[in-house]
N, C-alpha and C positions, 0 to 999 in steps of 0.2 A: 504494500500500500504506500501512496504517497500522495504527498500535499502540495498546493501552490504556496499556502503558506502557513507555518507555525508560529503559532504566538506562543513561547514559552515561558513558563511557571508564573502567570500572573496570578492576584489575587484576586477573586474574583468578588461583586458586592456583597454575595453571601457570606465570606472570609473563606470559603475554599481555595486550594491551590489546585490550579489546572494547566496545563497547556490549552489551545485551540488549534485545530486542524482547519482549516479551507483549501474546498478545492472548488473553482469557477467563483460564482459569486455566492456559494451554501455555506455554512458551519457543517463539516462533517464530522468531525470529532470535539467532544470537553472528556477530556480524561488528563487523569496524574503522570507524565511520563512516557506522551507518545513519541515512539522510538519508531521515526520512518524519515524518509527523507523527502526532501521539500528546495523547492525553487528557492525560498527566503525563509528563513528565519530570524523573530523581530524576540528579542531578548526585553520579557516583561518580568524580569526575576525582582520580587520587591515591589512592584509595581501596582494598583491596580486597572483593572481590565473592566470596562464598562460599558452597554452598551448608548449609543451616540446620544446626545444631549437634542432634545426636541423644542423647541416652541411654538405653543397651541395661537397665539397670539401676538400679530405682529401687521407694521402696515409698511411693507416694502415700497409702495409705489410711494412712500415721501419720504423715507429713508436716506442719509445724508444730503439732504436738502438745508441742513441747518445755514442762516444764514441769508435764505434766499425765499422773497425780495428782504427782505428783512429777519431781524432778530423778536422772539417775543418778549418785551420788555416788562411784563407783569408776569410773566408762567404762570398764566391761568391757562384751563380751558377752553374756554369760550375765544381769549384773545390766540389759544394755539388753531381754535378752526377757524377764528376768521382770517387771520395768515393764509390758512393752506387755500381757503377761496380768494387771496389775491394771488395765491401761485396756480392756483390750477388750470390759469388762461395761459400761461408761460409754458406750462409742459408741452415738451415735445415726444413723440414716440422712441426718439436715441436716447433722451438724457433719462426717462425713465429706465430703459430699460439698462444701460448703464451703471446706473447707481448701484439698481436692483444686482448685478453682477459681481459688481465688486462687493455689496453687502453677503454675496452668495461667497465669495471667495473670503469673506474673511468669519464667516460661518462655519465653513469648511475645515480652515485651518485652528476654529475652536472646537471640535468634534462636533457641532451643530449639525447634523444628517435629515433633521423633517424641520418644514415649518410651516404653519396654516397663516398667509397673512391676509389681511381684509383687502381688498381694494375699493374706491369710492368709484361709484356707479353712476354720481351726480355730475357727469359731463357729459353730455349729448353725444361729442364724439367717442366716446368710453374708450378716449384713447391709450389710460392704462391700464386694461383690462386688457387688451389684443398685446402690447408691451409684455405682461407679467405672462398670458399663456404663454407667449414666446418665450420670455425665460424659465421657464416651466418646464417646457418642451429642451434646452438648451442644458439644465440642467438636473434631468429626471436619470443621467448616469450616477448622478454620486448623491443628489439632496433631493429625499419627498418634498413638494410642495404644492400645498392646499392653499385655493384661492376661495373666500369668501366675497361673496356680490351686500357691497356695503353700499347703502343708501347714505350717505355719510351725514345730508343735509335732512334727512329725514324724509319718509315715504311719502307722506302726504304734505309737508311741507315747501320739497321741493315739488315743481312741477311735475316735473317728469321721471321722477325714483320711480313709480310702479314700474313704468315699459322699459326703462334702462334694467332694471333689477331682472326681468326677463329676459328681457335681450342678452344680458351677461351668461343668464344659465342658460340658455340657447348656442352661447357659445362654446360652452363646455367648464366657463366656472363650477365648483364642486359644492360650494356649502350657501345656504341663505343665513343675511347678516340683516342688522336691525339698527335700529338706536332709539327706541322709545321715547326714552328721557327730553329728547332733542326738538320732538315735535311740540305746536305750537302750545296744544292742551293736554293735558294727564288722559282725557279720554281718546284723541287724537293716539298718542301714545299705547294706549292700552288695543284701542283696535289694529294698529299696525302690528303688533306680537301679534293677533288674532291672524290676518291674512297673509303676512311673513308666514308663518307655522302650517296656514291651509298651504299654501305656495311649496314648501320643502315636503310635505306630506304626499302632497300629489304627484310630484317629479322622483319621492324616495330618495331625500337628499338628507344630509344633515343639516342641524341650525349653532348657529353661533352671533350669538346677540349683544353687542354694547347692551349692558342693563343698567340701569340706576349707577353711571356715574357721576353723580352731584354727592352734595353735602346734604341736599335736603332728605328728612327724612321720610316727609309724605309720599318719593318717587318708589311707587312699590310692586313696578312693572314685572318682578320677578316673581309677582305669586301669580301673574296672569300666565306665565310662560311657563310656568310649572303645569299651571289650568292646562293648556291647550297641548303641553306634551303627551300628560295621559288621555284629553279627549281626543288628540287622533292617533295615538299609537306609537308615539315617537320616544318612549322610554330609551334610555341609553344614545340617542342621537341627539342632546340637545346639549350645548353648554351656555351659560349663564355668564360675561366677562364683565370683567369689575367689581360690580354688586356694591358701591363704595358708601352709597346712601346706610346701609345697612348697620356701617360703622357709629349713625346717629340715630339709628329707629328706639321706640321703644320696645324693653324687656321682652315683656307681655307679650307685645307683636314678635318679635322674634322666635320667642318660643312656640307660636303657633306655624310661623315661617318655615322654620329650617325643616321640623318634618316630613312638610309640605315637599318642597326642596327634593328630599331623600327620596319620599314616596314614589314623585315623579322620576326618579334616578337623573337627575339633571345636573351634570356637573357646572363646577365654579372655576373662573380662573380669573383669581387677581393678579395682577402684573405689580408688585409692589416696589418696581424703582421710581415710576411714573406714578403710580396711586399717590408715595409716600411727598412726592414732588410737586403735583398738582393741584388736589384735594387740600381743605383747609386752609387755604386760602384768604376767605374773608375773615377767620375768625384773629384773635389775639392771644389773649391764653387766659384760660386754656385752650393750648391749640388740637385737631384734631387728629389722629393718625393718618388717617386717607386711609386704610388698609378693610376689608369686610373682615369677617369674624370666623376665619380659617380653622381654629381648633374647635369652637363650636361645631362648624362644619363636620370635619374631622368625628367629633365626637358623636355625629346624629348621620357616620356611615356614608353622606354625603362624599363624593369623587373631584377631590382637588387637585389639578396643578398650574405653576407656576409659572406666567409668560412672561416674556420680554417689552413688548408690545411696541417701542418705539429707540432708535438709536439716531442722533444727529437729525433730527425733522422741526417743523413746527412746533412740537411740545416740550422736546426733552433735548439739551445741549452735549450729554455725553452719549455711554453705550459704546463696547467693543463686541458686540455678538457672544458675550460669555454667559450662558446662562447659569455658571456656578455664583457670575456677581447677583442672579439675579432670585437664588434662591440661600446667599448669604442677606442679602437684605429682608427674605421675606421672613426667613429663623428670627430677624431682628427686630424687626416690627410686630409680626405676632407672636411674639416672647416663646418660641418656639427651642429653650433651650436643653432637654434634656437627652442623653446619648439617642434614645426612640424617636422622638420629634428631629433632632439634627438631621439622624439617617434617614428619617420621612423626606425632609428635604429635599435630598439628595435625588431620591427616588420619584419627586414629584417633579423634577427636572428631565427624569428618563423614562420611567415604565409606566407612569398616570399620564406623563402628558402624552405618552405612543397611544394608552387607549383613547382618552378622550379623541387624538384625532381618526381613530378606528386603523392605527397601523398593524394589521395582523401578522406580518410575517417581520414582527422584530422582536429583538430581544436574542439574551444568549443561552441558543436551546440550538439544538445537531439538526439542519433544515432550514434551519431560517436565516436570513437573509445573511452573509454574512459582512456587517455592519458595525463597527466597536472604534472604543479608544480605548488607549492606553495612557496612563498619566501618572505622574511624579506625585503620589500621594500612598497611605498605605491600606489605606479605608475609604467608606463614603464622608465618611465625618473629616476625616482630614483635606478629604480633595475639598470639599467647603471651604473650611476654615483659609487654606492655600488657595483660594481661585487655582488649583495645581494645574500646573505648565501640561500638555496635550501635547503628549512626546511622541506619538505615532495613530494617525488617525486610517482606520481603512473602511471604504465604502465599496460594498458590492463586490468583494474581494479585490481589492485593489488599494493599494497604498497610496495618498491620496494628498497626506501633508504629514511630515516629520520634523521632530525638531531634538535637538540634544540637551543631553540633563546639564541642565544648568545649576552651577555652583559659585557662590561669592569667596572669593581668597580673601584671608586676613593675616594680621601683621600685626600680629599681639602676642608678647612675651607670655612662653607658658601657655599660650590657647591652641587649640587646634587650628592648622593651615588653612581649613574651610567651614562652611556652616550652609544648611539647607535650608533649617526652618520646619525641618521634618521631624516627629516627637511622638514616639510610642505611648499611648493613653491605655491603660487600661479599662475598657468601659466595662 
């Protein structure tokens, strides 16, 4: 027997030690010790071995945009969409699609392997929509990626969101996107989750909804989208993004909520670099977290994970495509600190957000796709703690972006010559 390539003695999230066999683009081997020979051999001793970092939530088509026409000089909300509707006459089909490339390549090279991002539907010519399948199509060798048909200005708001929002999934966009909260009235809002949700039911698509991102607390479009998941059947194809009002509802109301929530199987995915950045806003202090109520979540069975949602755009002025930054801030904000919750983490960055976006053929099992990193960490909990370096990234069987362990030298009497930063915990 032989391999194209061996990944040896990593550790894997479980804390097993295994080698990995691939041959073409499969995992054909996890065992202790395969002893065969292979085109490459990628030395993960010490290591571990993970498989690739997902993001359920994200808006490529404004992606390194920052800057253009301008800067947002309040980071609000509101002032980041009215930006992206002075740049949306500006775009052209190169420079979308462009961005979107190089946000793909520096995806790549952070083990980033899926990503679901919205695109706004609210331009007649949906000229980033035709851009983004294109990049889709360009790079469906190495990165999933899911396009949601986002009304960005609101269905019934803008003019023409209903027939663009068709139009897109006629094209072959994959998921239906929303924004409730955005339209003119709470009821306005609440019928659009109604005909969004007939719309993905009738096509057999999934849903993925801006929901209640404000501070306000009466925005509580999430219990209609729980409604209309189980009245059409849509259990396990819905998710719920942001949910940010949540963080200001009352008790009471939530404890009636989140069951709701779970019943419906409707997962959650707050992006907490942008939540913690945007949200809370008007207030003073005490100020708000911006973050929904994740371990509540958690605790009522409810299916979290952790997006990205925005790098260099209208809203948000940093982001390097790391989704370890982006699931160390969320341990942060919902005080997610115990060895179980860290490793959740970890894992809500990999294997909750491959369900949420219905990736079936991933993860590290003999068959499936073969898909993985490898990183300068010893655990889940440590690759967190390190945003740890992404020392050998392979997609589809193929090596794809590498990089070497990096060590800082020092020049201290009596210390050791170098230092990692690396540190055995017993949990």
């Amino acid at each position: 027997m032989s391999f194209d390539i061996i990944v040896k003695g990593g550790t894997l999230p479980d804390g097993r030690t295994a080698d990995i066999g691939i041959r073409g683009d499969r995992i054909a081997a996890i065992e202790e010790n395969i002893a065969a020979e292979a085109g490459r051999v990628v030395d993960a001793s010490g290591d571990l071995v993970s498989p690739p970092f997902v993001d359920p939530h994200f808006h490529m088509d404004a992606t390194l945009s920052y800057g253009i026409p301008r800067i947002n000089a309040s980071g609000t909300l509101l002032e980041g969409i009215a930006l992206w509707g002075e740049l949306k006459p500006q775009l052209t089909h190169e420079a979308v699609r462009e961005r979107a490339l190089a946000y793909c390549d520096w995806a790549v090279s952070m083990g980033l392997l899926a990503i679901r991002t919205h695109v706004d539907v609210c331009d007649d010519r949906l000229l980033a929509v035709e851009a983004l399948l294109e990049v889709k199509k360009t790079v469906a060798p190495y990165i999933d990626l899911q396009l949601v048909a986002f009304p960005q200005d609101g269905l019934y708001r803008f003019a023409t969101a209903r027939q663009n929002t068709v139009r897109a999934l006629d094209m072959g966009v994959d998921v239906v996107g929303g924004i409730p909260h955005f339209e003119r009235t709470m009821e306005d809002g609440r019928r659009s989750v109604t005909e969004l949700c007939e719309i993905a039911a009738a096509r057999g698509l999934m849903v993925d909804m801006h929901c209640d991102e404000t501070d306000d607390p009466h925005s509580r479009h999430i219990e209609q989208l729980a409604y209309e998941t189980q009245r059409l059947g849509l259990q396990g194809r819905v998710a719920g993004s942001h949910l940010t009002s949540m963080h200001s509802m009352d008790n009471y109301y939530v404890s009636k909520l989140l069951p709701l929530i779970a019943e419906a199987e409707v997962s959650a995915i707050p992006n907490p670099l942008i939540n913690i950045m945007l949200q809370g806003r008007h207030d003073t202090y005490p100020k708000r977290r911006g973050l929904t109520r994740v371990p509540e979540m958690l605790r009522h069975g409810i299916r979290v994970g952790w997006g990205q949602d925005c790098v260099l755009d209208p809203w948000y002025s940093l982001g390097t495509a790391d989704m370890l930054d982006v699931a160390f801030m969320g341990l942060h904000v919902a005080q997610m600190s115990s060895p179980a919750d860290m490793w959740r983490c970890f894992d809500m960055v990999t294997n909750v957000n491959a369900a949420i976006m219905g990736l079936d053929d991933y993860g590290l099992a003999v068959g499936r796709k073969a898909s993985l990193v490898v990183l300068d960490a010893g655990d889940p909990i440590e690759a967190v703690r390190l945003r740890a370096e992404r020392l050998c990234v392979i997609a589809g069987g193929k090596v794809v972006a590498e990089r070497t362990k990096q060590k800082t030298r020092l020049s201290l009497a009596g210390r050791p010559s170098d230092v990692t930063r690396r540190h055995v915990v017993p949990y």
